[in-house]
ROZAMI-314858 format. One line per field, with one value per residue (C-alpha): residue number from 1; residue in one letter; z, y, x. Coordinates in Angstrom, 3 decimals. Layout:
N
resi <- (NUM_...)
resn <- (A_...)
z <- (Z_...)
y <- (Y_...)
x <- (X_...)
This chain:
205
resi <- (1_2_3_4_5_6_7_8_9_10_11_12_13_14_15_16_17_18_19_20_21_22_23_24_25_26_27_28_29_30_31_32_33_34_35_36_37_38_39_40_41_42_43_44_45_46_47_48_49_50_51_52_53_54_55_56_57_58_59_60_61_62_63_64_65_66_67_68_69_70_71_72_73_74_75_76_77_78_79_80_81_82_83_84_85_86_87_88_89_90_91_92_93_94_95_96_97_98_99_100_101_102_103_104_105_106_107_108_109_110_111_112_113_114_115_116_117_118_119_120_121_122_123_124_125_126_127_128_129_130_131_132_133_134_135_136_137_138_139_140_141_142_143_144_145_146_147_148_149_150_151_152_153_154_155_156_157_158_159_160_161_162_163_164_165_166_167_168_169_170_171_172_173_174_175_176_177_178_179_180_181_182_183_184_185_186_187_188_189_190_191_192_193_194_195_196_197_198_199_200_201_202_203_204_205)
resn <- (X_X_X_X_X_X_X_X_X_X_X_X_X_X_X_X_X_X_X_X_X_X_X_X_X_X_X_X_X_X_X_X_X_X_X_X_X_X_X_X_X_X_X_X_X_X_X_X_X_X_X_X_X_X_X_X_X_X_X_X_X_X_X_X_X_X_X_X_X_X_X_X_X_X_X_X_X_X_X_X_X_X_X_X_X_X_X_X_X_X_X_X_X_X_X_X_X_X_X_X_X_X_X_X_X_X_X_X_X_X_X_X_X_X_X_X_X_X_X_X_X_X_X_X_X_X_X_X_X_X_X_X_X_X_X_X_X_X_X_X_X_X_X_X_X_X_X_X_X_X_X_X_X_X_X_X_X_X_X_X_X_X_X_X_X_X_X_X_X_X_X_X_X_X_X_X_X_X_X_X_X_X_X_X_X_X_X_X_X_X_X_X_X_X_X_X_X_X_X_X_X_X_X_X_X)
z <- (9.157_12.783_13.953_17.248_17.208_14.960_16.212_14.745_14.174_12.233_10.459_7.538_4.361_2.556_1.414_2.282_5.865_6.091_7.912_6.393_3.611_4.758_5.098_2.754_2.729_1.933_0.900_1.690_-0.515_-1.793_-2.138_0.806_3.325_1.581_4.464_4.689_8.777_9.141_6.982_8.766_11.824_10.985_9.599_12.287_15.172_16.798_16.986_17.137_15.118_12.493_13.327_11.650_10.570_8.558_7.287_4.422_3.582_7.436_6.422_5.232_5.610_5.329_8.334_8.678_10.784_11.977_11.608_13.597_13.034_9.634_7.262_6.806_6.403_5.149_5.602_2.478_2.112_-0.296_-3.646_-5.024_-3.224_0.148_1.874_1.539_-0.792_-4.496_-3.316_-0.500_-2.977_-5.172_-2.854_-1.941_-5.329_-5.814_-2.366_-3.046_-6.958_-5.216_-2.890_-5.222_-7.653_-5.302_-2.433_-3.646_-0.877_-1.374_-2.248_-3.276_-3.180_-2.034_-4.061_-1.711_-3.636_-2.740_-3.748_-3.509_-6.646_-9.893_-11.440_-10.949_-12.971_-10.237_-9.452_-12.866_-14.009_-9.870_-11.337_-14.619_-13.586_-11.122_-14.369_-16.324_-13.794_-13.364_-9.517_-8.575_-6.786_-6.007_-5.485_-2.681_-2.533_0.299_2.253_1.209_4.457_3.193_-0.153_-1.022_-1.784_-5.251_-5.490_-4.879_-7.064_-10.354_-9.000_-8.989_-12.449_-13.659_-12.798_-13.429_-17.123_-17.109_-16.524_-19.186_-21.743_-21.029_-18.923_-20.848_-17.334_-14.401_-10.909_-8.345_-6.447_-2.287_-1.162_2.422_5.045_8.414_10.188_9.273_9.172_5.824_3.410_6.357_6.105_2.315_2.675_5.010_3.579_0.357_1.903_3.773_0.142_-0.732_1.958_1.309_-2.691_-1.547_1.385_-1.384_-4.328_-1.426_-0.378_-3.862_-4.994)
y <- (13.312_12.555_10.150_11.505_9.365_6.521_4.975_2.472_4.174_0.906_-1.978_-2.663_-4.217_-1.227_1.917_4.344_2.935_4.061_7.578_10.721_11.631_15.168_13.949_12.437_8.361_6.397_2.853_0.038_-3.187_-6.324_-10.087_-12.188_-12.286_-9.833_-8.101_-5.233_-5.352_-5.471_-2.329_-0.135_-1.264_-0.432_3.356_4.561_3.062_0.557_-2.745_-4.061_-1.336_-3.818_-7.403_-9.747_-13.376_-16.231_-17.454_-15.332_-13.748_-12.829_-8.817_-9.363_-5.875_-2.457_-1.146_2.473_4.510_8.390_9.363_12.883_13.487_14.474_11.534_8.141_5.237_2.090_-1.797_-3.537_-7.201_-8.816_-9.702_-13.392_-16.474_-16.733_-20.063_-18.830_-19.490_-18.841_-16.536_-14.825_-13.743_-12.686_-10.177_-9.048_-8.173_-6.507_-4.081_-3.332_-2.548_-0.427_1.482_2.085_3.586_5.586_6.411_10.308_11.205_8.320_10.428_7.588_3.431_1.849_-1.475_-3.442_-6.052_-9.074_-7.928_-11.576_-12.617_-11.860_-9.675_-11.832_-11.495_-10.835_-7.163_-6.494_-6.913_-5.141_-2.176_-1.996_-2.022_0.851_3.010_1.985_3.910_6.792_5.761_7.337_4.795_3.941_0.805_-0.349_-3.340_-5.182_-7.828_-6.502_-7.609_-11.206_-11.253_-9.294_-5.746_-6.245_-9.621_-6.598_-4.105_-6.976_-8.006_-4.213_-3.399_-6.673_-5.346_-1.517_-2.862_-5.160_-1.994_-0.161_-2.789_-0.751_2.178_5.644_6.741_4.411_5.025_6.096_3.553_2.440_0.265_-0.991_-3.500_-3.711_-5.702_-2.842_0.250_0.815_3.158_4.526_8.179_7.907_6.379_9.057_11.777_11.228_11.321_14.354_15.743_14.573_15.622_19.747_19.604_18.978_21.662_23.851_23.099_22.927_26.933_27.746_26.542)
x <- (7.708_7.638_4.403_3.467_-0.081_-1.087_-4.394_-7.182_-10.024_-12.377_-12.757_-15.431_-16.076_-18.095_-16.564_-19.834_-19.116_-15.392_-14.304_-15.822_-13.571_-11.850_-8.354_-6.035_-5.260_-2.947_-3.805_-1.298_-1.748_-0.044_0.047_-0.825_2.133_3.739_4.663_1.853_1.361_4.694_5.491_2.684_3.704_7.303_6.292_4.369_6.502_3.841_4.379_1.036_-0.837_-1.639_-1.969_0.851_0.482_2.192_-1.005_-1.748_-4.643_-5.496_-6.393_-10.041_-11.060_-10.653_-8.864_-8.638_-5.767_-5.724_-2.308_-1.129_-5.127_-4.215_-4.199_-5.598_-3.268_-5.564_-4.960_-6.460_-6.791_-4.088_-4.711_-3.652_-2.992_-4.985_-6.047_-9.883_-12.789_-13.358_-16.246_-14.429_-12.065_-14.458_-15.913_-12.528_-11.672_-14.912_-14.578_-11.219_-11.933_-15.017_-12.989_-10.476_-12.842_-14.956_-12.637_-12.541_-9.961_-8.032_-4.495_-2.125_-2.416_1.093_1.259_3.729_6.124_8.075_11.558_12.940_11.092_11.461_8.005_4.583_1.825_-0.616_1.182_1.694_-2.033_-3.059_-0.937_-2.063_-5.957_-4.851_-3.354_-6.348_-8.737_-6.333_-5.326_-2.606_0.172_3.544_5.672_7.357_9.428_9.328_11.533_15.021_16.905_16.388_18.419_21.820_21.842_23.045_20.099_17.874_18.429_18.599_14.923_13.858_15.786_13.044_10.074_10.791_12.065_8.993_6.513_8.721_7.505_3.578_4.118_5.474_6.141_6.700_5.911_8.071_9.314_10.835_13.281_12.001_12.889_10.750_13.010_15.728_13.298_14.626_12.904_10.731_11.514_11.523_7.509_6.672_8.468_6.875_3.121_4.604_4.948_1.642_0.119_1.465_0.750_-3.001_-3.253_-1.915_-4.034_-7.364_-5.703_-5.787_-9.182)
């Protein structure tokens, strides 16, 4: 997939306020500072598209991108550690488990992992609530330019044998480093797939 145009389109905090739900999105989420701005800004080739920061927990809302004017790629704020409040938090969790729930073009969630640690509970239990209400998502590991190749893979071979332990099927998941562009035409060829199953089954209906 070649990304001729990726521009913001809004920022809010309630789902019935986001875009009108005709195209297909693509929801990118993870930890705090687990590299999310980085990612998006790596995939669609602008360098400032989403805003990057050390201090974690700076996405607080739900940022919305046209992509090509054919798909959605969303910003959601990161789950788990965050210098904020108890009842910021709270209300994240609760928008994000909204929008999750009632996001009916929402067309895949992309749970974004820290490959330089071994699994953590918080994106086992984020993953498991997403199977539990029949989301459809994929993992992508994050970070990999930091650690060896081989460091890598043993960290991915955890969590993938960790899920295995639950999951009858696991997800699929990417290999990705921003700083090396690695995994990008993987990411966006998959959503390219994505995005031709759905114009198919919407021809066919």
């Amino acid at each position: 997939m070649i990304i001729r145009e990726a521009k913001f389109l809004m920022s809010n905090s309630r789902v019935d306020q986001c875009p009108p739900p005709v195209l297909p999105e693509y929801a990118f989420i993870g930890r705090s500072n687990v590299g999310k701005s980085s990612l998006i800004n790596m995939l669609t080739g602008q360098k400032g598209l989403a805003k990057t920061s050390s201090l974690p927990g700076k996405t607080q809302l739900i940022n919305h991108f046209l992509i090509n004017d054919s798909w959605y790629l969303v910003d959601l704020p990161g789950y788990g550690y965050a210098k904020v409040s108890k009842v910021s938090r709270a209300a994240w969790l609760k928008m994000i488990n909204y929008y999750m729930r009632h996001r009916e073009n929402l067309a895949c969630v992309f749970v974004l992992i820290d490959s330089r640690h071994e699994p953590q509970a918080v994106d086992l239990e984020f993953m498991e609530m997403l199977g539990n209400e029949g989301v459809p998502f994929v993992m992508v590991f994050t970070k990999t330019d930091k650690l060896s190749g081989s460091r890598t893979q043993q960290n991915v071979a955890s969590y993938l044998q960790k899920m295995g332990e639950s999951w009858d099927e696991l997800p699929r998941h990417f290999i990705t480093s921003a700083e090396e562009k690695t995994g990008r035409e993987e990411v966006l060829g998959f959503i390219e797939e994505v995005n031709r199953q759905l114009a198919q089954t919407a021809d066919n209906a």
